[in-house]
DOZAKOL-634816 format. One record per residue (C-alpha): residue number from 1; z, y, x; residue in three letters. Coordinates in nm, 3 decimals. Layout:
<recs>
REC num      c3      c2      c1 residu
REC NUM       Z       Y       X    ALA
...
</recs>
This chain:
<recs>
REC num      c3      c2      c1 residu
REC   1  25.295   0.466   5.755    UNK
REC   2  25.344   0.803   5.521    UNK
REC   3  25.082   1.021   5.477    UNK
REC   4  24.991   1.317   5.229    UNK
REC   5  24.745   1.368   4.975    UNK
REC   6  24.607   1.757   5.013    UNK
REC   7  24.449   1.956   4.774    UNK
REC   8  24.176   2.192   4.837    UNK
REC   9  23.993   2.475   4.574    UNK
REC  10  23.643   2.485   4.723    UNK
REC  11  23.258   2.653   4.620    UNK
REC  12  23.106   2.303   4.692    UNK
REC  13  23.225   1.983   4.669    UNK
REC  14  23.250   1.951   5.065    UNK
REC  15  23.569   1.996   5.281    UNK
REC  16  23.593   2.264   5.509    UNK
REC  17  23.692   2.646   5.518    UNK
REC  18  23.846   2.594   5.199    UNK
REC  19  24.174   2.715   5.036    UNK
REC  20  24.485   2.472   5.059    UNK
REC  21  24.640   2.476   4.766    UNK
REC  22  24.967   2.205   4.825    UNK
REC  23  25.014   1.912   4.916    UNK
REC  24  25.218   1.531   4.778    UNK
REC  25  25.379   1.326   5.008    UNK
REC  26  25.347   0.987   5.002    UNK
REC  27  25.523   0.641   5.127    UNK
REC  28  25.406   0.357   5.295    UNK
REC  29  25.162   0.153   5.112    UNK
REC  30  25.120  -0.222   5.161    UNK
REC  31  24.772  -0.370   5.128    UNK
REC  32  24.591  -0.311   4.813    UNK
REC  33  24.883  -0.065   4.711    UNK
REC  34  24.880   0.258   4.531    UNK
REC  35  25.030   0.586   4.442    UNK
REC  36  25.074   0.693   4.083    UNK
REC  37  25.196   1.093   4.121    UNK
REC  38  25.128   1.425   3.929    UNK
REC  39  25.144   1.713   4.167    UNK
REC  40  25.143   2.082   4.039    UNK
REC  41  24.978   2.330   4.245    UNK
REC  42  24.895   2.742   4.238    UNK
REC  43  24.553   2.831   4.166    UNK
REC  44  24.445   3.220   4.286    UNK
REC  45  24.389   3.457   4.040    UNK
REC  46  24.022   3.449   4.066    UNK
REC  47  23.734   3.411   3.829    UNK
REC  48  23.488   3.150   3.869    UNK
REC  49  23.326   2.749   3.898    UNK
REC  50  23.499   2.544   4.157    UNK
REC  51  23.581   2.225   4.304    UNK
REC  52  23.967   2.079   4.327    UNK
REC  53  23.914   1.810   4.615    UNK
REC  54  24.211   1.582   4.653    UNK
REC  55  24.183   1.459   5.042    UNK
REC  56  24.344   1.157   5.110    UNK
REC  57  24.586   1.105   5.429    UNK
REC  58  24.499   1.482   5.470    UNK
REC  59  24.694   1.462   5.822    UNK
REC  60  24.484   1.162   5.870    UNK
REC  61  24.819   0.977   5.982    UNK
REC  62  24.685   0.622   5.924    UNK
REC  63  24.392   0.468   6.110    UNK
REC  64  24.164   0.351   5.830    UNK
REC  65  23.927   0.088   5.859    UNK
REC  66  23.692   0.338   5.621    UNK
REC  67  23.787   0.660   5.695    UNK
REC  68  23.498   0.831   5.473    UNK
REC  69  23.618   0.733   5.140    UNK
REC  70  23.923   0.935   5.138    UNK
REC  71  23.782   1.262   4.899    UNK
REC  72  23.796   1.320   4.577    UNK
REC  73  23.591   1.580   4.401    UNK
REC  74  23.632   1.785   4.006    UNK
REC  75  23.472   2.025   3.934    UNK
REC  76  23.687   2.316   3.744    UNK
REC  77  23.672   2.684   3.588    UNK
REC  78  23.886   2.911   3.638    UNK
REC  79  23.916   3.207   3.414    UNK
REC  80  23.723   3.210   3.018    UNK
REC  81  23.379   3.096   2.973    UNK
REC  82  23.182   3.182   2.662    UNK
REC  83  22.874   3.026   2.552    UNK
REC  84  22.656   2.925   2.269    UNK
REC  85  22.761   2.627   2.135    UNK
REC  86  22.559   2.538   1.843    UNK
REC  87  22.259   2.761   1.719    UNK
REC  88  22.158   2.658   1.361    UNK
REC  89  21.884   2.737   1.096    UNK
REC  90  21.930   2.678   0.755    UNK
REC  91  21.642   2.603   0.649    UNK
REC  92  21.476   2.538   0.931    UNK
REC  93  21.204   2.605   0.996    UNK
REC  94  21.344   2.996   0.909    UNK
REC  95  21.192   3.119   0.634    UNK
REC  96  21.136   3.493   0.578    UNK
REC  97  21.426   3.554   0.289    UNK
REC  98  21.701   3.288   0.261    UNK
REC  99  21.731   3.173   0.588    UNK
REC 100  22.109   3.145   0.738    UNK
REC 101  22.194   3.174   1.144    UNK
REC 102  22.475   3.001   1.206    UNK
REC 103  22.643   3.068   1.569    UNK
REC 104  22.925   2.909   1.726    UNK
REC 105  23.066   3.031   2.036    UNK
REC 106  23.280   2.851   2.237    UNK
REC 107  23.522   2.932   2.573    UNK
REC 108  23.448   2.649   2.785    UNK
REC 109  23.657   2.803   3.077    UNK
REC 110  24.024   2.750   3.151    UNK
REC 111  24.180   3.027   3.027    UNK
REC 112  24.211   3.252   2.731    UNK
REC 113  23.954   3.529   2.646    UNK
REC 114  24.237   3.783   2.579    UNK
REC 115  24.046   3.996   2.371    UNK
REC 116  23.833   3.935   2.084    UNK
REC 117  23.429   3.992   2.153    UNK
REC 118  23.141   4.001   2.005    UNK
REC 119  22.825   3.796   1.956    UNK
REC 120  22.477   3.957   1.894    UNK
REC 121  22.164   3.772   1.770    UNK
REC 122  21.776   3.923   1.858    UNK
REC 123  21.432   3.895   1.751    UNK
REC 124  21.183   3.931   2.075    UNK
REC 125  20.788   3.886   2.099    UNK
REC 126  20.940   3.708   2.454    UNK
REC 127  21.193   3.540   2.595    UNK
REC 128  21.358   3.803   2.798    UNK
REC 129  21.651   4.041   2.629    UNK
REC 130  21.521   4.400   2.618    UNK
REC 131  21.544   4.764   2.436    UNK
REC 132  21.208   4.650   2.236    UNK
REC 133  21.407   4.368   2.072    UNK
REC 134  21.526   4.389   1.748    UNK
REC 135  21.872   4.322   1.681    UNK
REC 136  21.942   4.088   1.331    UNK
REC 137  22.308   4.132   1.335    UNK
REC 138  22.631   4.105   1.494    UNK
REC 139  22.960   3.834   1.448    UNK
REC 140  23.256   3.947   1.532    UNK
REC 141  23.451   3.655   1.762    UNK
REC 142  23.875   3.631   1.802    UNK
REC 143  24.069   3.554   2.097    UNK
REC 144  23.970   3.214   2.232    UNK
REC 145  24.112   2.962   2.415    UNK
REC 146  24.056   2.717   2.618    UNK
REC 147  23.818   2.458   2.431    UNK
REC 148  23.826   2.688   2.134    UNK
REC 149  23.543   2.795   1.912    UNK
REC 150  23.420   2.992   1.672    UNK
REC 151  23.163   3.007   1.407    UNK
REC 152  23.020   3.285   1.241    UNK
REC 153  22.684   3.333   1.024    UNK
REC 154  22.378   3.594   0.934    UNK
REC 155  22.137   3.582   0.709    UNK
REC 156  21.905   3.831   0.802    UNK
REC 157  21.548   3.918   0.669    UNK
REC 158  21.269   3.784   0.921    UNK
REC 159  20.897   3.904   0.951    UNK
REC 160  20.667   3.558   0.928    UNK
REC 161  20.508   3.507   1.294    UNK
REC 162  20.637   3.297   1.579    UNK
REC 163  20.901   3.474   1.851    UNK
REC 164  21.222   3.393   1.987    UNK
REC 165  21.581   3.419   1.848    UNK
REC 166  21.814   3.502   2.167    UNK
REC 167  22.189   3.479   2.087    UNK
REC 168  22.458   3.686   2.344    UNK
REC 169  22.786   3.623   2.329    UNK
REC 170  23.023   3.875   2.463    UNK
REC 171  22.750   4.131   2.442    UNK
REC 172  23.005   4.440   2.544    UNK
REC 173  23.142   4.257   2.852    UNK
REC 174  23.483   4.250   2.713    UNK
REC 175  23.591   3.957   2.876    UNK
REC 176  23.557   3.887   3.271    UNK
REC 177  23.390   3.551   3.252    UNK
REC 178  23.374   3.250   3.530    UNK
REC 179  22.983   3.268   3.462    UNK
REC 180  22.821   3.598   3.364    UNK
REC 181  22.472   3.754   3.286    UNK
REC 182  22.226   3.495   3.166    UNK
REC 183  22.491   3.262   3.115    UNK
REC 184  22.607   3.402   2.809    UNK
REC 185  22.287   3.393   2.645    UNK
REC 186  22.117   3.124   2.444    UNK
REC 187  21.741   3.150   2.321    UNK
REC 188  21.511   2.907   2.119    UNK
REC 189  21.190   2.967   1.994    UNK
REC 190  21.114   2.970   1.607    UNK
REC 191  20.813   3.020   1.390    UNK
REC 192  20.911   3.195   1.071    UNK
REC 193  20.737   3.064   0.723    UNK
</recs>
């Protein structure tokens, strides 16, 4: 018997109260057969992490002898994503003159930035981001998109002791990100030579 394949934008990966986003019909299928389509659906303009769940017989037309196997889960952003890709030292450990912070941020959402941003990079006693940090320079990051990165360096002079490095990309809030606050930072502790 026919049946259609649904397909649902939801918080969580499990069905119910979600948003319907369209549907693919599709023909009888003998035993063991299957259905090779694309379908193309409308995703709201909203920011954020989501699941696409594809529901099989969503109008639960057949009687199935297994009639809990018939959802598919994927997890997907929607809107740009910055973060940290790579943080490198060069040397490393850092030394006090010499040493080279190389940054590479990357939009791991599903859209382009839009606007260009930029990326900051701290010294703190801690690893929390506040007004007593210092700040060791800025890089200046393009338009991204999606799956795109960029790289950009410092070389800034560092005071010998141990403290953290915290990187922040997108530090004005130009961009309305799937994943703000926290999420665009990245932090690692160092202990300058």
């Amino acid at each position: 018997m026919p049946s259609t394949t649904r397909f649902w934008l939801s918080t969580n990966k499990t069905l119910g109260g979600d948003t319907l986003l369209g549907g693919q019909a599709i023909g009888p299928l003998p035993p063991g057969g299957f259905s090779a389509t694309s379908t193309g659906v409308r995703l709201p303009a909203t920011i954020g992490f989501f699941y696409l769940i594809a529901q099989a017989d969503g109008g639960e037309d057949n009687t199935e002898t297994n009639e809990t196997d018939n959802l598919r889960t994927k997890a997907i952003t929607i809107g740009p994503d910055l973060y940290v890709s790579k943080l490198l030292f060069a040397p490393d450990p850092p030394t006090r003159t010499g040493t080279v912070i190389s940054v590479t941020t990357k939009n791991k959402g599903g859209q382009t930035t839009g606007l260009a941003t930029v990326t900051r990079v701290f010294r703190s006693l801690n690893a929390t981001l506040d007004p007593s940090d210092t700040l060791l320079g800025t890089i200046g990051v393009p338009v991204l998109g999606p799956g795109a990165t960029s790289t950009g360096t410092l070389s800034p002079t560092l005071p010998a002791g141990t403290y953290y490095i915290i990187v922040v990309v997108d530090a004005d809030n130009d961009v309305v990100e799937a994943k703000e606050g926290t999420a665009n930072q990245k932090k690692v502790k160092k202990t300058v030579l």
